[in-house]
C-alpha positions, 0 to 999 in steps of 0.5 A: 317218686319210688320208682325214681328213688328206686332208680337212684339207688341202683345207680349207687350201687353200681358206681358206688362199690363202697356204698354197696356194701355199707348200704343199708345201714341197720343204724341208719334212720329218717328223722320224722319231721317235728310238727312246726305247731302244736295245734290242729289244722282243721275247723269245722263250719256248720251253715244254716239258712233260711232262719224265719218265722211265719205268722204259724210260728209267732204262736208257738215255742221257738225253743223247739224250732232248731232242737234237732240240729242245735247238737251239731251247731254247738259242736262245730268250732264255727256255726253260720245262719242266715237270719232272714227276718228284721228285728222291727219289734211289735206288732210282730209279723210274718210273711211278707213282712218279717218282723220277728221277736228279739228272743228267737235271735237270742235262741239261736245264738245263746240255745243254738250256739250260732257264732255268726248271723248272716244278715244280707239277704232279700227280708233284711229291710221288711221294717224298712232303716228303721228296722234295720238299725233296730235289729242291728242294735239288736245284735249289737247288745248281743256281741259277746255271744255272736257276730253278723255281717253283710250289713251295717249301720254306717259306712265306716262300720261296713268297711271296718268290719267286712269282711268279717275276719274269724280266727279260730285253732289258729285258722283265719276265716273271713266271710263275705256275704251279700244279697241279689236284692231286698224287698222293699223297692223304696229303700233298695239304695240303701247303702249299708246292706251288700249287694251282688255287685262285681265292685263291692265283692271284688272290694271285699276278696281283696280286703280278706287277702290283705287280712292275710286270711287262710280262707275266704267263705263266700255266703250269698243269698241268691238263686230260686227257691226250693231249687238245687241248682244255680240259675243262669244269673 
């Protein structure tokens, strides 16, 4: 770009005798262009995951659990976890059927300052449906505080609601988040959480480019555990 600026001008001042001599003017000034908005452009997102609790864990303060990172959650505009547990209520348990306290999702959220809970992943339906319509109402009652999405306890929640759409600094964010797969077999049709399938994610790109968001944050739960690299599937 300078070196054709540069070009330009030596053909003024060649062709142009006039423009030579009254250019440079002192007086002559670029005005920098307004900023179209008064607003930043940029929004910070902290992602966590796994959130769980063992059987070693029931028996401690969960308050302790996330101190150490819980400052940079709260900082973030916007802080993502994925909660891999069911909220099935007593008799509360651990691997490999989590049913977990209601408090420690409150922890994360109110303590934590988590905005949004992902919650398609492979222990989603521990406590089979009834689990998860339990935790979703769950996380429901706890709406003015956080958000979830990557299941639902209807079809017409799912499809209203996913992908879930955020707007902050004036920056739309839309998540799609889905699962390769759940470890209860018996329920593995269950139509409200998402799958990694091709359709469905295709369904739900497509929905978040009609939204008109600015960005589209895919969070699956895929891949092998304690490994940093993608596997073939």
């Amino acid at each position: 770009m300078r070196k054709s600026f540069s070009i330009l001008a030596l053909l003024l001042l060649a062709f142009c005798p006039k423009a030579s001599a009254q250019w440079p003017s002192e007086n002559y000034r670029v005005p920098f262009p307004k900023p179209i908005k008064n607003t930043p452009d940029t929004v910070t997102v902290y992602i966590i995951g796994d959130v769980m609790m063992h059987e070693s864990q029931l028996s401690k303060d969960h308050r302790q659990f996330l101190r150490f990172i819980a400052p940079q959650l709260r900082k973030a505009d916007i802080s993502i976890a994925n909660m891999e547990f069911s909220l099935g209520g007593e008799p509360y348990t651990g691997y490999p059927e989590f049913s977990t306290p209601d408090s420690y999702a409150e922890y994360v959220a109110g303590d934590c300052g988590v905005d949004v809970f992902l919650t398609a992943n492979n222990h989603i339906l521990d406590r089979r449906a009834n689990g998860l319509e339990r935790t979703l109402e769950v996380y429901r009652r706890m709406a003015d505080s956080v958000k979830f999405t990557g299941t639902a306890g209807s079809q017409e929640e799912m499809e209203s609601n996913y992908p879930l759409i955020l707007e902050k600094k004036g920056i739309r964010l839309a998540i799609v988040n889905f699962t390769y797969g759940t470890n209860s077999p018996s329920v593995k049709g269950w139509p409200n959480v998402n799958y990694m399938e091709a359709d469905s994610i295709a369904k739900a790109v497509s929905r978040a480019k009609e939204r008109e968001s600015d960005f589209i944050l895919v969070l699956p739960h895929w891949g092998e555990e304690y490994s940093l690299k993608h596997n073939a599937e």
